[in-house]
C-alpha positions in Angstrom: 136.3 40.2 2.2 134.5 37.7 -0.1 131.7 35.3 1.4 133.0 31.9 2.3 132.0 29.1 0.7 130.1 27.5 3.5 126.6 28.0 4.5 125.1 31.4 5.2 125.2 32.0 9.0 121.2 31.8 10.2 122.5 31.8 14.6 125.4 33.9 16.1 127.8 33.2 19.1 128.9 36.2 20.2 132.1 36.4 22.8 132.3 38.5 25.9 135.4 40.2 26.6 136.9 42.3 23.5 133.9 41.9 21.4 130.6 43.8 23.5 132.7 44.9 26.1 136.5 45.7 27.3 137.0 45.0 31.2 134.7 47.3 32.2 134.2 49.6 29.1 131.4 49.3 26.6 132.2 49.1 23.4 130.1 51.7 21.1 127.2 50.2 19.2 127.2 46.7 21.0 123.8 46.6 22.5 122.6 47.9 19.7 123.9 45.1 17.6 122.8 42.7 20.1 119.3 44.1 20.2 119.0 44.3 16.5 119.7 40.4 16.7 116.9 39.9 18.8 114.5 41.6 17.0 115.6 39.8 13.8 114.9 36.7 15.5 118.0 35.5 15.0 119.3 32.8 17.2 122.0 33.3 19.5 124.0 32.6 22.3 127.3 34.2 24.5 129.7 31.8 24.8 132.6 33.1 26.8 135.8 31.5 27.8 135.7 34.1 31.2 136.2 32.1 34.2 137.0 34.6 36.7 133.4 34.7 37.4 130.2 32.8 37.6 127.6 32.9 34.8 125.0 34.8 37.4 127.3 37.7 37.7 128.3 38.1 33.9 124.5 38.4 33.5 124.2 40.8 35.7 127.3 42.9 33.9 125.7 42.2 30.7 122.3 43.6 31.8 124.1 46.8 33.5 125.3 47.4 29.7 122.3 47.0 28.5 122.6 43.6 26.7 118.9 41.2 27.2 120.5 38.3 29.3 119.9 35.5 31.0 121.9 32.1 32.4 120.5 29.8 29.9 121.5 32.0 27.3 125.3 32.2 28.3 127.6 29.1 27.8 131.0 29.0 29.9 133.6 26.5 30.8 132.8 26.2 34.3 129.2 25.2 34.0 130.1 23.1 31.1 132.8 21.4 33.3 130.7 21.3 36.2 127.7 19.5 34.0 130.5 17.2 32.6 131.6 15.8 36.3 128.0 16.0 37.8 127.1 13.2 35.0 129.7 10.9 36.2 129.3 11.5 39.9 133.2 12.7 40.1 134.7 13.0 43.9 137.8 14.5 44.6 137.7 17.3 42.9 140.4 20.2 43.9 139.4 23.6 42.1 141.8 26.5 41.4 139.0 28.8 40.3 138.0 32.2 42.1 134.8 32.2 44.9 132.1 33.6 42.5 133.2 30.6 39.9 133.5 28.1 42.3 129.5 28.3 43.1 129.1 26.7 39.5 130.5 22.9 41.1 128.0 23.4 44.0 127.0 19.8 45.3 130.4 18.1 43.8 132.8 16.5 46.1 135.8 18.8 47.0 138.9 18.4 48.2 140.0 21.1 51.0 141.8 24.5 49.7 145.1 23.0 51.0 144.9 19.7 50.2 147.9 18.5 48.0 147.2 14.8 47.6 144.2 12.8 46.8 142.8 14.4 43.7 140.9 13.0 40.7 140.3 16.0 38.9 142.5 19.2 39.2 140.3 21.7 37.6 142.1 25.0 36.7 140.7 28.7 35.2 141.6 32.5 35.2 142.8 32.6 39.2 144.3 36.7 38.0 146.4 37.9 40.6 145.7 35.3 43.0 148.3 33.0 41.3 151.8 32.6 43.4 154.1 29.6 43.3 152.6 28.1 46.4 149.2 27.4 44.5 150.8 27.0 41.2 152.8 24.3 43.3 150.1 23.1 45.0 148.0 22.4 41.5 151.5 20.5 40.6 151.7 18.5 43.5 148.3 16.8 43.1 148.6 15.9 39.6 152.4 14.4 40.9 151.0 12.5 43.3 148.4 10.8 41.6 149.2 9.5 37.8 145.8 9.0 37.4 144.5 12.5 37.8 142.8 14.3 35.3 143.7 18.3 34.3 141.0 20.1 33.4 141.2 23.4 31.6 138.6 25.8 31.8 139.8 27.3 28.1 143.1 28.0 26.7 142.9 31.4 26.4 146.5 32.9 26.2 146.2 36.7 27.2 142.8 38.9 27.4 142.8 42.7 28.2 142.2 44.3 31.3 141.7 47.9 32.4 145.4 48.2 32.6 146.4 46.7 29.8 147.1 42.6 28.3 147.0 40.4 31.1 147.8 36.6 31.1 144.9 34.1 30.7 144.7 30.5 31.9 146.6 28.9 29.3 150.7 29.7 30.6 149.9 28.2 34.0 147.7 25.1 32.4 151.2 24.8 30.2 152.9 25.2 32.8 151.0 22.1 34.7 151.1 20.1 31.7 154.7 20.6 31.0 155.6 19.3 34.9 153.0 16.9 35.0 153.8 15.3 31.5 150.4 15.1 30.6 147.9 16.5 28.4 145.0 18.8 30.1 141.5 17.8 29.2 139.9 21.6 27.6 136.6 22.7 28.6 136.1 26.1 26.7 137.7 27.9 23.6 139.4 26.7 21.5 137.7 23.1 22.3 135.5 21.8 19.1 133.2 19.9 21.7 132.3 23.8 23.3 131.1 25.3 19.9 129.5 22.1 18.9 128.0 22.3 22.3 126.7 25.8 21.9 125.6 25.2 18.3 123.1 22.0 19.2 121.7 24.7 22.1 120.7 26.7 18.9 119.4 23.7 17.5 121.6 24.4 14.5 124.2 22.7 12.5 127.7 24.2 13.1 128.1 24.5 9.6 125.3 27.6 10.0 126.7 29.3 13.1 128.9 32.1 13.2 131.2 32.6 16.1 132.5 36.2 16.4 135.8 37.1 18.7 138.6 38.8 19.3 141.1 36.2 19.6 142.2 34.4 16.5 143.1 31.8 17.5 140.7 30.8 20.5 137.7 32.6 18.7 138.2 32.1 15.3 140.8 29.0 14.3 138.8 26.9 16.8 135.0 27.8 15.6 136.4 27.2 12.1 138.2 23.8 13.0 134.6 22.9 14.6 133.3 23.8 11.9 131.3 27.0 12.4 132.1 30.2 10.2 134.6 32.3 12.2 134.1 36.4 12.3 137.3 38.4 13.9 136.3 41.9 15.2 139.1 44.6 15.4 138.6 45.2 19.0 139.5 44.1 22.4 142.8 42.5 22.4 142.9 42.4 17.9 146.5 43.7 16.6 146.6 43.6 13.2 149.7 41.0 13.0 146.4 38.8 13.7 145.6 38.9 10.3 149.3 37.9 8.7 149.3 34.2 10.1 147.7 31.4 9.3 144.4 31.6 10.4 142.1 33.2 7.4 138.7 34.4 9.1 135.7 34.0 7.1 135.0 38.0 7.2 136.9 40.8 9.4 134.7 43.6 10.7 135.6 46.4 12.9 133.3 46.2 15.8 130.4 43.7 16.5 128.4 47.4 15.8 128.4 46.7 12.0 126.7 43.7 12.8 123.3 44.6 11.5 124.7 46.2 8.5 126.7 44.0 7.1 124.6 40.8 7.6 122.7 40.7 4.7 125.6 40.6 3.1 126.2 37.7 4.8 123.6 35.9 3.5 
């Protein structure tokens, strides 16, 4: 695939899930590339749109693969959501988020776990299997209650894959909420510009000169090229080739983040 026309990439944003690892398989040649990155000097950052667990224990998953990592170097919604209503003192916050994410909004306000009216902000991420209609309901009935709640999305992230297969993101129950709330959710995450703009001024580059690279097309790609950052789609993780027949036009296709450090001067 031909170069783009903008910039040549000089800081990378690599994704999580899909792209250095599946679930809990490695994906060949991903430390490697990672660690080639490092040595280059090249700047760069995870930015992940996982919030079924706190940045802490993705470090620690990343350093059992082998990847250098560290909580300043990982960006995720939930930190970015919690920094966002630590900075205007927010109260009455009701999380649907799992334990380990839930330490990230340590020292904010909560609401109880079964409290159904009185929210401000009705924060939602990947709960997994512990969705059911009661807490679906429950998420509802605080946004009902109170017109002036805010819905916060940690990500739109349709579908991700899991040991056992495609397994629904955050995105069908925030549409959900949305749809019976009749109001628009407030994204923290992928596909947000504000998060890739956000990572790119940690790399104290322009967006223009970073290069996100994902599995999802749309979440990864579309919404690092609508910020605009260069967009890279790796065939792995959850990648089916019908990805490549819409209308999103990556800026290169490569078939695992291992070619990284061969094809980047070709990049350039």
């Amino acid at each position: 695939m031909s170069a783009p026309s903008r910039p040549a990439p000089r800081g990378i944003l690599f994704d999580l899930d899909g792209v250095l690892y599946n679930s809990g398989a490695l994906i060949p040649g991903a430390p490697e590339a990672v660690a080639w990155v490092e040595a280059q000097g090249i700047p760069y950052l995870y930015l992940t749109n996982t919030t079924s667990r706190s940045r802490a224990v993705l470090v620690e998953k990343l350093a059992g693969f082998g990847f250098p990592a560290s909580v300043d170097r990982l960006l995720s919604p939930a930190a970015a959501a919690a920094d966002w209503l630590r900075a205007r003192d927010a109260r009455d916050i009701a999380l649907f988020l799992r334990p380990s994410t839930q330490t990230e909004f340590a020292g904010l306000h909560r609401l109880p776990e079964d409290a159904e009216r009185g929210a401000r902000w009705v924060v939602v991420g990947d709960l997994g299997q512990h969705w059911d209609f009661r807490t679906l309901n429950r998420a509802f009935r605080l946004l009902h209650y109170n017109p002036e709640a805010v819905l916060i999305a940690l990500g739109k992230t349709r579908y991700w894959m899991a040991d056992d297969g495609v397994s629904l993101d955050v995105a069908p129950f925030v549409a959900a909420l949305e749809h019976a709330s009749g109001r628009a959710a407030m994204v923290v995450g992928k596909p947000a510009a504000p998060f890739f703009q956000a990572a790119a001024a940690k790399l104290g580059l322009p967006a223009a000169e970073v290069l996100m690279i994902g599995d999802d097309v749309e979440a990864d790609v579309r919404g690092a090229m609508a910020a605009g950052l260069s967009g890279a789609l790796v065939r792995t993780g959850k990648f089916r080739e019908a990805d490549l027949a819409g209308t999103v036009r990556p800026d290169w296709v490569i078939g695992s983040v291992a070619e990284l450090p061969y094809r980047w001067p070709a990049w350039s």
